[in-house]
C-alpha positions as CSV (number, residue, x, y, z in Angstrom):
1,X,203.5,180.3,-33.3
2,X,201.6,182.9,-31.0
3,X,199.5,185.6,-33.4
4,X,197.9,184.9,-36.4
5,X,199.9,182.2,-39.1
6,X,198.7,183.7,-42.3
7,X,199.9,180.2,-43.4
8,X,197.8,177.6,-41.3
9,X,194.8,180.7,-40.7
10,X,195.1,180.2,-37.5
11,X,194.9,182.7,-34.7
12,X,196.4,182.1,-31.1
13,X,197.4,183.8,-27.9
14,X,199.2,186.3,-27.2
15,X,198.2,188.3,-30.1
16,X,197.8,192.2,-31.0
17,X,194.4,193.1,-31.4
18,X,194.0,196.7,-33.5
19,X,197.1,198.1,-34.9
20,X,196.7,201.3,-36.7
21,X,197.9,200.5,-40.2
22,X,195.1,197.3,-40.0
23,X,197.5,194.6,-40.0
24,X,197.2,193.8,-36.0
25,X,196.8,189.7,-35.6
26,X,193.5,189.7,-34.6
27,X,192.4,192.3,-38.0
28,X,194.6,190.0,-40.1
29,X,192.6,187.1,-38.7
30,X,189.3,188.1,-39.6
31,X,190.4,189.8,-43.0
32,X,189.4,193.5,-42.6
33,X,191.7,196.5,-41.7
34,X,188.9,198.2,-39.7
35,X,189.9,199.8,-36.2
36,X,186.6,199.8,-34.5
37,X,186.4,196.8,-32.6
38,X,182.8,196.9,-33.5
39,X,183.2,196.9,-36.9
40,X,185.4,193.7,-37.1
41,X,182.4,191.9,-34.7
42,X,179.8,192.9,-37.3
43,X,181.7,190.9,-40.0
44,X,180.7,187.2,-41.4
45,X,183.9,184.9,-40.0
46,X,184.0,181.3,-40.0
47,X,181.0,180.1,-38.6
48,X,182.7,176.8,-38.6
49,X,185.3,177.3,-37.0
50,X,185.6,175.5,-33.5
51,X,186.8,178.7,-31.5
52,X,185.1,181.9,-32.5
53,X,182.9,184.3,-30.4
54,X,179.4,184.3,-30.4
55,X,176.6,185.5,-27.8
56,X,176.8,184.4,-24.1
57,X,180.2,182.4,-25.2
58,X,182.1,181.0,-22.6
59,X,184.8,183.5,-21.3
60,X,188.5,183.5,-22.1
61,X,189.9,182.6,-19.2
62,X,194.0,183.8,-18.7
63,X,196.3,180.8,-18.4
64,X,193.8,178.3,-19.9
65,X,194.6,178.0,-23.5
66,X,192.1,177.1,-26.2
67,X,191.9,173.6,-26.8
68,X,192.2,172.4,-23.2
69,X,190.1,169.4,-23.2
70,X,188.5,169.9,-19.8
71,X,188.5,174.2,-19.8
72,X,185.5,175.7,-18.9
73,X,186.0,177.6,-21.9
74,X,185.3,174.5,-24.0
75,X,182.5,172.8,-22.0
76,X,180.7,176.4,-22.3
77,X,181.2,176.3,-26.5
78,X,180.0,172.4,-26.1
79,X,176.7,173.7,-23.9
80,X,176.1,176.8,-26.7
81,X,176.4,174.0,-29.6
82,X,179.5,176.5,-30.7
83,X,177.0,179.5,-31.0
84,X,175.7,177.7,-34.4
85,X,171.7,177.4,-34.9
86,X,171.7,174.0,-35.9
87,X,169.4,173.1,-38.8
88,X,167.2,170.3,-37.2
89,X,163.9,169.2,-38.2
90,X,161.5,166.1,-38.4
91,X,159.9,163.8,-41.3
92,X,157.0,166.0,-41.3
93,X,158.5,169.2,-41.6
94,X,161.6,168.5,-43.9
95,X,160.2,169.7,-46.8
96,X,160.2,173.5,-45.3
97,X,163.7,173.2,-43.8
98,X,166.1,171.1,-46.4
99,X,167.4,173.8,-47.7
100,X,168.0,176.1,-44.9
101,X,171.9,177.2,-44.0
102,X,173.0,176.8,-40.5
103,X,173.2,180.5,-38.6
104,X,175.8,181.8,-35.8
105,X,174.8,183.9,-32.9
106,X,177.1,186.7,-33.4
107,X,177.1,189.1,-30.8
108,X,176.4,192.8,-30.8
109,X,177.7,196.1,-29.4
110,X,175.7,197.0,-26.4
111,X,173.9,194.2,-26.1
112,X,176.7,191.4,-25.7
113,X,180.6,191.3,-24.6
114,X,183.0,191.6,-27.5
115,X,185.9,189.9,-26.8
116,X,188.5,189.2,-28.6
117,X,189.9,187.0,-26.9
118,X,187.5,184.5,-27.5
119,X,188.7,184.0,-30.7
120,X,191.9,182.2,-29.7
121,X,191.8,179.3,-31.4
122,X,190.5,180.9,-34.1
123,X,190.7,179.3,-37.7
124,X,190.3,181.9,-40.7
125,X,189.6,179.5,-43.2
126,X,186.9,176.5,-44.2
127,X,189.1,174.2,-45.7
128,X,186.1,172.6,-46.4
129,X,184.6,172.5,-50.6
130,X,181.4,174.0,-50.3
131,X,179.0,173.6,-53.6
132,X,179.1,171.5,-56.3
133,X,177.5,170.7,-59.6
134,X,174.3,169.2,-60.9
135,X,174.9,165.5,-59.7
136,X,177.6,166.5,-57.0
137,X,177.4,168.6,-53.9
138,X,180.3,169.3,-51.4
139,X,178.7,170.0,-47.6
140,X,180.0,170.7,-44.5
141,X,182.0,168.3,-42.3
142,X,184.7,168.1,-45.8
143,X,181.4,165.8,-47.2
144,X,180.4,165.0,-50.7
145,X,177.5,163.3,-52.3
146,X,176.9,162.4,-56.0
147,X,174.3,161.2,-57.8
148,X,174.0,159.1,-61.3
149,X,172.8,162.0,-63.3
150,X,169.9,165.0,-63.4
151,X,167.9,161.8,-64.7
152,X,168.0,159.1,-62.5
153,X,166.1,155.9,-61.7
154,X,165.9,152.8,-59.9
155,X,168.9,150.9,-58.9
156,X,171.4,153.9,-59.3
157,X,173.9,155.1,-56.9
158,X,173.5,157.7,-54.5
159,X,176.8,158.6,-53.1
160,X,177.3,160.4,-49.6
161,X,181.0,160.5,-47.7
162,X,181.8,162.6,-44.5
163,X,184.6,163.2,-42.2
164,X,183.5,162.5,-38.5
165,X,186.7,163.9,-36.8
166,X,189.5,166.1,-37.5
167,X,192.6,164.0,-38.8
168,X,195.6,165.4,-36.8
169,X,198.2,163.5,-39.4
170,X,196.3,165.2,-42.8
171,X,194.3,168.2,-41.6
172,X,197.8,170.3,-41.9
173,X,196.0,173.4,-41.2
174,X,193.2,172.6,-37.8
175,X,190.7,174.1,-36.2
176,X,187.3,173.3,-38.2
177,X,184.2,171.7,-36.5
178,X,183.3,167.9,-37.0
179,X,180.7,166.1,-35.2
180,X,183.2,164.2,-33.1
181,X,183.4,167.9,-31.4
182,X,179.7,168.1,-30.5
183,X,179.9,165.4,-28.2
184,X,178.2,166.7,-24.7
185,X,176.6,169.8,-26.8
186,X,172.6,170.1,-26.7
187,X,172.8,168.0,-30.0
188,X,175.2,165.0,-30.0
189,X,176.0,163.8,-33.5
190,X,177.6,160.9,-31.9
191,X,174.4,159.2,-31.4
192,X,173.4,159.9,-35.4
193,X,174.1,158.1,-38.1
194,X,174.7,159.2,-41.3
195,X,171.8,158.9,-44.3
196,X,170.4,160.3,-47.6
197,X,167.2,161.5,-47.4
198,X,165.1,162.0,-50.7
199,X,162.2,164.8,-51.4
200,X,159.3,163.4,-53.7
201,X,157.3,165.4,-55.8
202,X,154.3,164.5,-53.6
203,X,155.7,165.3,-50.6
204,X,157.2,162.1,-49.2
205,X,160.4,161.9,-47.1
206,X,162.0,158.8,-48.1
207,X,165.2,157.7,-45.5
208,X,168.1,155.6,-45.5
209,X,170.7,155.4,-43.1
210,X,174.6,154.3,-42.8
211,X,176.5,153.7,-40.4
212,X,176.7,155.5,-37.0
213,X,179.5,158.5,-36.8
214,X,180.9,157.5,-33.3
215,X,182.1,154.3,-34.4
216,X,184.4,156.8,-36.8
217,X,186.3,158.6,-34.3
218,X,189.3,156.9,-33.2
219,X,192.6,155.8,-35.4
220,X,192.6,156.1,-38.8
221,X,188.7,155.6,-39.1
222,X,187.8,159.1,-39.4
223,X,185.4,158.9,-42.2
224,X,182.4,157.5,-43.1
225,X,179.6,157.1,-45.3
226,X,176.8,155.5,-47.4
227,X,176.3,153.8,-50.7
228,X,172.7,153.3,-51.7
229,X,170.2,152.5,-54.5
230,X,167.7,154.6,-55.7
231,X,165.0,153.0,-54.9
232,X,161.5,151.6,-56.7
233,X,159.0,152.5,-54.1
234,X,159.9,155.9,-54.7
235,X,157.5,157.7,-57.0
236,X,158.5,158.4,-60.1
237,X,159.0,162.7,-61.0
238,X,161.2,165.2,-59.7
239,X,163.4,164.6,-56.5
240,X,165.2,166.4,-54.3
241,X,168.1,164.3,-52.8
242,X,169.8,165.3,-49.5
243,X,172.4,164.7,-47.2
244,X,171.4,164.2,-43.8
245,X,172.1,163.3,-39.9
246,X,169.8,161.4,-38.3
247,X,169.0,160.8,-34.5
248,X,167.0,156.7,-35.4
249,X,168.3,153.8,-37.5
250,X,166.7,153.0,-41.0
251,X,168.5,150.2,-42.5
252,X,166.3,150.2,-45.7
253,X,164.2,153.0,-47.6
254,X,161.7,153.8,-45.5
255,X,158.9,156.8,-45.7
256,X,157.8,156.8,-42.3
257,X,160.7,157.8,-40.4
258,X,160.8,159.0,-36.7
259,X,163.0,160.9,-34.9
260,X,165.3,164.0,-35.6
261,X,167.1,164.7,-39.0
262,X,170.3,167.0,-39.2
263,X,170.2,169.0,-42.1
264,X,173.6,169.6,-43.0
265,X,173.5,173.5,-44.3
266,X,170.8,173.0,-46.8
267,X,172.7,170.6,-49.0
268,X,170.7,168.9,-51.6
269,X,170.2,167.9,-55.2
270,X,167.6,168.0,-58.3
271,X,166.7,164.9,-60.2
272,X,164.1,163.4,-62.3
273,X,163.0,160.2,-61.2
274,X,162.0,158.2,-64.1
275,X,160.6,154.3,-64.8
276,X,163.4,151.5,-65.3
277,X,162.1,151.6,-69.1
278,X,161.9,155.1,-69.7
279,X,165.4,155.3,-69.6
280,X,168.6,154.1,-70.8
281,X,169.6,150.9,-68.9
282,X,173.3,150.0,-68.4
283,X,174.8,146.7,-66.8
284,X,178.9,146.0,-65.7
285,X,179.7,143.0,-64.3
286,X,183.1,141.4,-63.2
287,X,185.1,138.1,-63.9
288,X,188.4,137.7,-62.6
289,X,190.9,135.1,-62.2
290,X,194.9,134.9,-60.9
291,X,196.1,137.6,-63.7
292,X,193.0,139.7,-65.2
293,X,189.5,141.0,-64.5
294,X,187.4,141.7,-67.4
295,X,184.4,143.8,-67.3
296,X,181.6,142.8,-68.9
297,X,179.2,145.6,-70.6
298,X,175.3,145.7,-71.4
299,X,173.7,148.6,-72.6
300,X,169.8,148.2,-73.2
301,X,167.4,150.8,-75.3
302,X,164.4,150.7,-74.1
303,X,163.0,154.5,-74.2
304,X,160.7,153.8,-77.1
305,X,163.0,156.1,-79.6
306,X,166.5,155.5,-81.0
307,X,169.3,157.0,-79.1
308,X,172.2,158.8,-79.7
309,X,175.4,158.0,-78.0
310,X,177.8,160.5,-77.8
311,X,180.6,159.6,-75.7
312,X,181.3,156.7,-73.2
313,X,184.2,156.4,-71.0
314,X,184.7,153.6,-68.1
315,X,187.3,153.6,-65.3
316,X,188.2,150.4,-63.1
317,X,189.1,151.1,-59.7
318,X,190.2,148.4,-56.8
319,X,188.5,149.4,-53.5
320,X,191.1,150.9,-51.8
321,X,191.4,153.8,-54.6
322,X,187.7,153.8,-54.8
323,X,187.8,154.5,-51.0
324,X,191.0,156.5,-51.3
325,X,192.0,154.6,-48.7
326,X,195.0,152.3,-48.9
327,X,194.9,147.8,-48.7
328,X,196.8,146.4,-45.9
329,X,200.3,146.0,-47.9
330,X,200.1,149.2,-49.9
331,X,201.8,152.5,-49.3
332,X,199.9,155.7,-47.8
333,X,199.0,158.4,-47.5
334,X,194.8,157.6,-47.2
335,X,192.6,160.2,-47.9
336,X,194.5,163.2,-49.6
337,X,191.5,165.6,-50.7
338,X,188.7,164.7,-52.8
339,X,190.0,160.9,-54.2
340,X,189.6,159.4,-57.5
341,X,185.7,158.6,-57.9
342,X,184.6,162.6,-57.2
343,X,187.2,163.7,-59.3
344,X,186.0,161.3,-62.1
345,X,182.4,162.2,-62.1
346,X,183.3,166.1,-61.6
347,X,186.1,166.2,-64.5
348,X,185.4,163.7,-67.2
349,X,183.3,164.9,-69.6
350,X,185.0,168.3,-70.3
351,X,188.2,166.5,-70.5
352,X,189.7,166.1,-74.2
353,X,191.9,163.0,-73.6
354,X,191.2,160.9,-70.4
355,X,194.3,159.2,-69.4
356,X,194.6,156.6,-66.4
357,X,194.5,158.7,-63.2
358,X,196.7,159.5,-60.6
359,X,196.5,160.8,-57.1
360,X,198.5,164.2,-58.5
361,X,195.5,164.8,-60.7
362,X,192.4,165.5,-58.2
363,X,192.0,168.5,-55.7
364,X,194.4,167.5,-52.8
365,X,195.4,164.3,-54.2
366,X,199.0,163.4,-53.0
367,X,201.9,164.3,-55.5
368,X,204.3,162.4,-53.4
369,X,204.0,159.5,-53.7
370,X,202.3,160.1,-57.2
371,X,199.9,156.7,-57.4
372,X,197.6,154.9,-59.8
373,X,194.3,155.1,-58.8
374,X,192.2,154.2,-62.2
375,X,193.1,152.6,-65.2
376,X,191.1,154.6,-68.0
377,X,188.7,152.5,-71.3
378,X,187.6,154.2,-74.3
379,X,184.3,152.6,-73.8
380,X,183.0,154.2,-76.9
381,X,185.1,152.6,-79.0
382,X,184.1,149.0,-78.9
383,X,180.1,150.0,-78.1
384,X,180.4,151.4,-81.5
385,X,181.6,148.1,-83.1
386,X,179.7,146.4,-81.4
387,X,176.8,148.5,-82.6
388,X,177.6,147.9,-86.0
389,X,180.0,150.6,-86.5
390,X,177.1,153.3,-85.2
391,X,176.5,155.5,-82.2
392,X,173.0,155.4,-82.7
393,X,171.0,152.1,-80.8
394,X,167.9,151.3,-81.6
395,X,164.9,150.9,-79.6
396,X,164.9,147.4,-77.8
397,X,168.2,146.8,-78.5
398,X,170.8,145.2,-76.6
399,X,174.4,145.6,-77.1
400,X,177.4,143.6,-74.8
401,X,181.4,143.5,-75.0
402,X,183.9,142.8,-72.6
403,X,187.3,144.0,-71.9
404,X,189.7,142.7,-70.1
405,X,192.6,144.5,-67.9
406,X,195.6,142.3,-68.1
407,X,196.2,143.7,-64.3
408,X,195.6,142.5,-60.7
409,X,195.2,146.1,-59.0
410,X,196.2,149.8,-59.2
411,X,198.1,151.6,-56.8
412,X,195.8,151.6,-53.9
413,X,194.6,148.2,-53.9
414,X,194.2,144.7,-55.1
415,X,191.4,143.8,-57.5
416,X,191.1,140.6,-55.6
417,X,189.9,142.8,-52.4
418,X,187.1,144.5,-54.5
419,X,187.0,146.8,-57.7
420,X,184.7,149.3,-59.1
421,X,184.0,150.1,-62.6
422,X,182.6,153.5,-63.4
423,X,180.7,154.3,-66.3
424,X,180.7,157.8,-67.7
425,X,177.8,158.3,-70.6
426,X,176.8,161.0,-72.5
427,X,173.5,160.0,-74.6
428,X,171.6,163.2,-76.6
429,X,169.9,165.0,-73.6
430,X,171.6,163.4,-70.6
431,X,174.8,163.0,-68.9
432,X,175.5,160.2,-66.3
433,X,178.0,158.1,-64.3
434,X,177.1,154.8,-63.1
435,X,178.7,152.8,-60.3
436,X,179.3,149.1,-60.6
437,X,180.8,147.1,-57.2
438,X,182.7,144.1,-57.3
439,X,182.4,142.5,-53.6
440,X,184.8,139.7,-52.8
C-alpha cells in the first residue's frame, strides 16, 4: 500500500506530500497539518525509525525503493549511522554520559536539502516501551531491564533483554532500527555484546557482559540478553544500574574495563546497595521428580530489628514461559510483547487477587492461543503459619515451608527443562521480586 497506512505508520512511495486541508500522506505521516514544508522538517519524528531524513542523508534516488539491500540510498544511511548521534563513551567517562539520550541530525532550511522523499520508508511510530518504574526500565531496541528492588544486595538479579533484529513473522508493523541494521555503519553493534553496567557511589564502573548480538540475528534467535548477580565487590551505597553495549568481553564483574560502551538513550536505574545482613535474606530452591516440583522457601531476619511482612506472593515458571519462548514440542507463538516475568514484577503488587497467568494478560501477550505461563502461590499464607500465625519475624530468625505443584509444566514449557520461581515481597519500607533458577 503506496501513501501513508495510518494502520502499520508506515509511509511509502508514491505519496502526496502537502495537501491543503493537512491530510496529504506525507503531513499525515509526521502528525501535523502544517503546509510549509519547513515547518513539518522542524518537527521531532521518529528518531528511530530506519528511513527518515537527516543532514547530508543519502538521496532518494527514483526507481530504487527503500529497503533495497544494496541501494546507495541505504549504504549512505549505514555510513551516517542513520543521522543518530550515538551515545558512546569509555569506563572513564561513563559517569558524565549514562544518562544522556541519543540525538538526530535533523536538517534545516537554508542550510541543508529537505526532501521528502527521503522519508520513504518512513515508520511514524516506536513500537518500542520507553520508561519504566523504579526496578524496571524499558530502552530502546524493544529492551527491558529489572532489578530486585530500590534496595538491593548481593546475589540479586539484574535482568536485561533486547531484540537484536527486526522479527519479520511478529513485528506486524516494520520499520524500527535494531543493531542488526548498523552493520557497516561507523559503529557496528555486531561486534558488541550486550552487558549491565553499574555506577557506584564512589565513582566505579563496574561491567558485565552477555552474550554477543551477532550471534542473534538469523532464525528465530532474534533476542538476547543477560542474567546476572549483583555482585559483592561492589561497594556498598547508592547505585546507578545501566543497560549497556559494549565493544570488549567481560565474562565476570570487572571494574577496569576497556574499550567502548554504548549507552543505550540514557537508560538506567537507582538502588541502594546494602550488606547481605543488613537486609532481608530470602532462599527458593527446587525438588522435582516424574509428577511434581516443590519449592522449598527460607526467609532469614537478620536486619537487627523485627520486620513486618506485609504481603508475599510466588509464581513458578518453566523456562520457556520465563523466556517467553516456546520448548521443542510446545505450540507458538514466541515472544508476543513483554512476557510473563516483566509483567509479574510490573503488575503484582497493585493487583487485588493474583490468579495464575496467561499470555492474554501482559502487554502484547498472545490472546490466541490464550496459554499458561505461571501458576500463582499465596506465599503469605503458609509464611504466616509457619511464623506462628504472625506477619511479624523476629530478628535472627529463620522461617522454611515448602509447596508442592502437583504439575510437570505450564504452557510454554516443561519443568523438567528448567523452572523459575519468583518471589514478590512487600516487607514495611521495601518492595522486591527475587528470581530463583532451576537449571537441568
Amino acid at each position: 500500500m503506496a501513501g501513508f497506512d495510518p494502520t502499520t505508520g508506515r509511509l511509502t512511495r508514491p505519496f502526496t506530500k502537502i495537501a491543503k486541508n493537512g491530510q496529504g500522506d506525507f503531513q499525515r505521516a509526521l502528525g501535523s497539518t502544517k503546509k510549509r514544508q519547513s515547518e513539518l522538517f522542524a518537527l521531532d519524528y521518529n528518531l528511530w525509525a530506519k528511513f527518515k531524513a537527516f543532514r547530508n542523508s543519502a538521496p532518494y534516488t527514483r526507481g530504487v525503493y527503500y529497503d533495497s539491500p544494496n541501494s546507495a540510498r541505504l549504504a549512505g544511511l549505514k555510513a551516517a549511522n542513520y543521522g543518530l548521534n550515538i551515545v558512546s563513551c569509555g569506563r572513564v567517562d561513563f559517569a558524565s554520559k549514562y544518562t544522556n539520550l541519543w540525538t538526530l541530525n535533523k536538517p534545516t532550511i537554508h542550510n541543508w536539502p529537505l526532501r521528502p522523499e527521503d522519508f520513504d520508508g518512513y515508520q511514524k511510530n516506536c513500537w518500542w516501551q520507553l520508561g519504566g518504574g523504579s526496578n524496571y526500565i524499558y530502552t530502546i531496541f524493544n529492551g527491558y531491564m529489572e532489578i530486585a528492588g530500590t534496595l538491593i544486595s548481593d546475589n540479586d538479579r539484574i535482568y536485561f533483554n533486547m531484540q537484536c533484529r527486526e522479527n519479520d513473522d511478529m513485528d506486524a508493523y516494520e520499520g524500527l532500527l535494531y543493531p542488526y541494521d548498523f552493520q557497516g555503519c561507523t559503529k557496528d553493534f555486531s561486534a558488541y555484546y550486550v552487558g549491565i553496567a553499574v555506577l557506584d557511589h564512589l565513582g566505579g564502573v563496574w561491567i558485565i557482559t552477555g552474550p554477543r548480538v551477532s550471534n542473534f540475528y538469523s532464525g528465530t534467535m532474534l533476542y538476547t540478553g543477560i542474567t546476572c548477580a549483583m555482585s559483592s565487590s561492589i561497594p556498598n551505597g547508592e547505585v546507578k544500574i545501566a543497560p549497556i553495549l559494549t565493544q570488549n568481553e567481560a565474562t565476570s564483574w570487572t571494574n577496569g574495563y576497556n574499550g567502548d560502551i554504548i549507552i543505550l538513550h540514557g537508560a538506567y536505574l537507582t538502588a541502594n546497595k546494602v550488606a547481605q545482613t543488613a537486609n532481608l535474606q530470602t532462599k527458593v530452591t527446587f525438588t522435582r521428580n516424574a509428577s511434581s516440583i516443590t519449592l522449598n522457601f527460607e526467609v532469614k531476619n537478620q536486619t537487627g530489628n523485627s520486620i513486618t511482612i506485609n504481603d508475599m506472593w510466588c509464581y513458578l515458571l518453566s523456562d520457556g514461559a520465563y523466556m517467553n519462548e516456546h520448548d521443542s514440542g510446545y505450540s507458538g507463538p514466541d515472544y508476543m510483547g513483554e512476557g510473563a516475568a516483566p509483567y509479574i514484577t510490573r503488575t503484582w503488587l497493585g493487583l487485588t487477587t493474583r490468579p495464575d497467568v496467561y499470555s492474554h494478560m501482559w502487554d502484547g501477550g498472545s490472546t490466541n492461543p490464550d496459554q499458561l505461563a505461571a501458576r500463582s502461590y499465596n506465599a503469605y499464607a503458609d509464611f504466616y503459619a509457619a511464623n506462628g500465625n504472625s506477619n511479624v519475624i523476629g530478628n535472627n530468625t529463620t522461617r522454611t515451608w515448602s509447596k508442592t505443584f502437583n504439575y510437570t509444566g505450564d504452557d510454554f514449557g516443561a519443568y523438567a527443562n528448567g523452572a523459575w520461581a519468583l518471589l514478590c515481597m512487600a516487607p514495611t519500607g521495601n518492595v522486591f521480586v527475587r528470581e530463583y533458577q532451576y537449571s537441568v
